[in-house]
C-alpha positions, 0 to 999 in steps of 0.5 A: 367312139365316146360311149354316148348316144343321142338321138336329135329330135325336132319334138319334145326337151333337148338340152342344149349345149349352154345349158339351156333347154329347147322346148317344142310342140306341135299343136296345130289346133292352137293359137297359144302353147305356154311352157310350166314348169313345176318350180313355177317358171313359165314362158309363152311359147313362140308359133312357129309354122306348120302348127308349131310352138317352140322356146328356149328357156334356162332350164336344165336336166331333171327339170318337170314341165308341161305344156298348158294349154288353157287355164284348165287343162294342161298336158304332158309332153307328147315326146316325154323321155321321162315321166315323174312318177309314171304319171302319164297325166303329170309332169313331164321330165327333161333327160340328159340323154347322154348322161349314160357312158355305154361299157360296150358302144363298139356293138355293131350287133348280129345277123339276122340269121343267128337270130333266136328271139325270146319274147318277154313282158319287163314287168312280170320279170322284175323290171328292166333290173329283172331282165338284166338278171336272167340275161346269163341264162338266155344267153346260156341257153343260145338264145341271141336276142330278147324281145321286150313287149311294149315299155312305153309309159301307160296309166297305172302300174301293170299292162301288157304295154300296148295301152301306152300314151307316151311312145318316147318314155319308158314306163317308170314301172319298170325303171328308169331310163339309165335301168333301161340303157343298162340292161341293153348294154348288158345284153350286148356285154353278153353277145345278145341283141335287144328287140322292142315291140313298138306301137304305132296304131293306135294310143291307149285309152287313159292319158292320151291328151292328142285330141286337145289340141292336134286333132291331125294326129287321127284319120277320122275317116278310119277306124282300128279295133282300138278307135280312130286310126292314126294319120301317119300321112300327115307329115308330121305325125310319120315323122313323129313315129319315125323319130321314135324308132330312130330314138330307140335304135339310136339313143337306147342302142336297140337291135331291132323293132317289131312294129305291132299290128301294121294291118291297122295302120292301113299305109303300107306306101308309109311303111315302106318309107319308114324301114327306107328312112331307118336304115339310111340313117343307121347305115352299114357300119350296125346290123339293125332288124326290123320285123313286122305283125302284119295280118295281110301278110304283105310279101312285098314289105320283106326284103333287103333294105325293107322289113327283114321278116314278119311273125308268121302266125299261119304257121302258129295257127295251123300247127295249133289247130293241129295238136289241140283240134281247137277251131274257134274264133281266127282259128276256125280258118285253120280247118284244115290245119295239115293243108295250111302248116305244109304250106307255110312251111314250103312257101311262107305264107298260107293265106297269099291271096285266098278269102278270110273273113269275106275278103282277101288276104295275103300276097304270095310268098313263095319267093322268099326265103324262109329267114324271112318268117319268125315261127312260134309255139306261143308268144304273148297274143296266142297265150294271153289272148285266150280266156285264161291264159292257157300255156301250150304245156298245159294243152298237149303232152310234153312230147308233144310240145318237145317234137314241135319244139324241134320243129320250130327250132331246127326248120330254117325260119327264125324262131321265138319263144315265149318267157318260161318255155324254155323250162316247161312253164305252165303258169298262165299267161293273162290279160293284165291292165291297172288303169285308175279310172274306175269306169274305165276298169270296170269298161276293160273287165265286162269288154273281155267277158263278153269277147269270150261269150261265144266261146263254148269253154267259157262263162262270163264270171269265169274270166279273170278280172284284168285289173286285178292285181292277182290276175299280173302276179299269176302271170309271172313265169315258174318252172315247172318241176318236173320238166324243168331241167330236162326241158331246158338241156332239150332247147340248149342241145337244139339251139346248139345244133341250129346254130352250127347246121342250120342258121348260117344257110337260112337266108338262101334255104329253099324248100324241097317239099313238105307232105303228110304221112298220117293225120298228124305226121308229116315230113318237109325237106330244104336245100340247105348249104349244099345238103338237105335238111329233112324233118320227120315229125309226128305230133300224133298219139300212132306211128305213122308209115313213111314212105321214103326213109332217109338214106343209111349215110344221113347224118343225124342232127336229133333222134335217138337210136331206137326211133332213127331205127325204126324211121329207117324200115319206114315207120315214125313214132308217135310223139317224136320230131327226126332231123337229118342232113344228106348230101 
């Protein structure tokens, strides 16, 4: 193995092996597409069938170009690796991809079921170069797999990352592609995998030139929260997508994708041909993962040689309803959050078919095995989503959060925390953008104190600005003192116990049946490799009486003495989380 990568594109600048560089673009609505470069070189572009334009001129790497498209509007390239200077209305940049020599190309990756993921925004870590340094202690503390929140290049210097325009470039914000490569080599020096958080529903608002000449790319005829949907039916817009996470996985040696919000892509039969085209392509010899954000909860997509899992926000919602007794906006549908959290946790899904929001929604799941659900106390939506940002931590009590902490980490799903849970943070985190256009700031700051109007907690003025350049930097993580350490020895020890008890047997786990024991207690129960997985949690502020304690020769996976004592004459404290194994 020569420790190189590529990824062969139809789109967009591949160098060639002359030394010359092979330009194309698809731009259907044209009838002439010449090639600029910033050295002032240009070349008319040939048409090609099917909308295409294509030339082949003597220009190497590191050379700045665009597409001019009339003598008043010319366009970056759509299939940019790079941008100069971030700059998604400039000049795109021709990259040698296989310029970076990778110290550890014999990566295969892992399997799924050692998957825990930690989910992280780049830019409020430092950048790519940021990560790369906090990597020792992810992997320190058993984490497998960092997930990073969108990268690719949008308008400005601060996002969240789903306003990006330029899917194949990551963002000049947080470094350069070699930066980027570096740290996922790193990443798998140090055993772990590295998840991107793809967007392939929509563009952002600012710097997306599509519409000027490849009106095909959008489904008119649909909408999303974000505009017109986009046309994957078209061939050459799902090839477009495809490519893109074939280039991640392929070029950047990527472990896996999560693909945001597939609902509002409204193809599943085109989903179904993505994930089959990804994996005949990376084949057997690499472990890659692909999971999904999907609010219809569509089982079928899961399974071997489809989507390995999709985030389980059920399981968040019921069990945020049930610590915080919060049930405005989505989480009015988790009323009855005990019902819902006992079902997700015996069958996957709660909602598989039942009416939300006046239609119906889900499939059943109960098939499926539980390593088929990512479950979380937070990530990026539940906490960022929320008028200020407010962390778990700062909702509950830290018992609280370290009993459901045992129960995300020690059930047999696959699970993620958010950057700075392991260490008790309780720095908001924000809705943050930097787009240039005055109109367009001022568009995103009153859109988002009206979202929270009819929110009973919240006035308008009181919602952060998110074009604030401080609303970004009170969203980068601390720890907090008090809890800090402790925290974190707590997460290391329960990742440990996962690691050798629970996660080798998750793909064939099966639920035993999971039942309420007090208004917030409850316990759920699994065959797991040849025993029987059993929680007792009590998120409550009252011991509760169960019923059916553990047998004497249970081995005890977490509990201190006392509380297992107590468990044993039937009754489980407040504020704890039990697990144990019986034969």
């Amino acid at each position: 193995m020569n420790g190189r990568f590529i990824h062969a594109m139809p789109y967009g600048a591949r160098l060639l092996a002359d030394g010359n560089t092979r330009f194309r673009l698809w731009a259907p609505d044209l009838e002439a597409v010449t090639l600029e470069c910033e050295d002032g070189h240009t070349a008319a572009m040939r048409a090609l069938d099917d909308g295409w334009f294509e030339c082949i001129c003597p220009r190497g790497g590191n050379c700045a170009y665009r597409f001019r498209l009339s003598d008043d509007v010319a366009v970056p390239d759509p299939a940019s690796r790079r941008q100069r200077d971030g700059d998604v209305h400039g000049f795109s940049v021709v990259v040698d991809a296989a310029a970076y020599e990778w110290k550890h190309a014999e990566w295969k990756g892992r399997p799924w079921h050692d998957t825990v993921l930690y989910e992280l925004h780049v830019g409020t870590l430092g950048g790519f170069a940021g990560v790369a340094e906090i990597l020792p202690h992810l992997a320190a503390l058993g984490v497998t797999a960092i997930e990073l929140m969108p990268i690719a290049e949008f308008a400005g210097a601060r996002n969240w990352g789903y306003d990006g325009v330029l899917p194949f470039a990551p963002a000049a914000a947080y470094g350069t592609p070699e930066e980027l490569k570096a740290l996922v080599d790193s990443a798998h020096g140090l055993g772990l995998m590295v998840f991107l958080d793809v967007v392939y529903n929509h563009f952002g608002p600012e710097g997306n030139y599509l519409h000027a000449y490849a009106s095909g790319f959008f489904d008119a005829g649909a909408d999303t929260p974000w505009g017109s949907a986009i046309g994957v039916s078209t061939p050459q817009v799902g090839d477009f997508f495809v490519h893109n996470a074939l280039y991640w996985i392929e070029e950047y040696q990527l472990d896996g994708l999560r693909f945001d919000a597939v609902h509002a892509i409204g193809n599943p039969g085109w989903l179904s041909a993505l994930a089959a085209r990804v994996h005949a392509a990376v084949g057997p010899e690499r472990q890659v993962h692909l999971v999904l954000e999907n609010e219809a909860n569509q089982a079928n997509l899961l399974g071997h040689g489809r989507f390995t899992a999709q985030w389980n926000d059920d399981f968040h919602n019921a069990l945020h309803v049930l610590l915080t007794g919060e049930h405005e906006g989505y989480y009015a549908h988790y009323k009855a959050p005990m019902e819902h959290l006992l079902r997700s946790l015996r069958e996957g899904f709660a909602f598989q078919g039942e009416t939300f929001d006046g239609r119906r929604r889900g499939e059943p799941s109960t098939h499926l095995p539980p390593a088929r659900f990512v479950n979380f106390l937070q990530n990026h939506d539940q906490v960022g989503n929320r008028a200020h940002g407010d962390r778990l931590t700062t909702l509950v009590a830290p018992e609280v959060v370290e009993a459901a902490l045992v129960l995300l980490l020690l059930a047999p799903f696959v699970p993620m925390l958010f950057m700075g849970e392991e260490w008790g943070s309780r720095t908001p985190f924000l809705f943050f953008t930097d787009f240039p256009d005055e109109a367009l700031r001022t568009a995103v700051r009153d859109g988002r104190r009206r979202e929270f109007a009819a929110f009973t907690h919240f006035g308008g003025d009181d919602i952060p600005d998110p074009g604030a350049e401080e609303t970004f930097l009170h969203s980068i993580p601390e720890r907090d003192i008090a809890l800090g350490d402790a925290r974190i020895a707590l997460v290391r020890r329960l990742i440990a116990l996962r690691a050798k008890h629970v996660a080798p047997h998750i793909d064939t786990a099966a639920s035993k049946g999971a039942g309420a024991v007090g208004d917030k207690a409850f316990t759920a129960s699994w065959a797991l490799g040849g025993g029987t997985l059993t929680l007792f949690v009590n998120l409550g502020d009252a011991d509760a009486l169960v019923a059916q304690p553990p047998s004497p020769a249970a081995a005890w996976l977490h509990g201190d003495a006392a509380d297992i004592a107590s468990l044993s004459r039937g009754l489980l404290p407040a504020r704890r989380a039990l697990a144990c194994l019986e034969s």
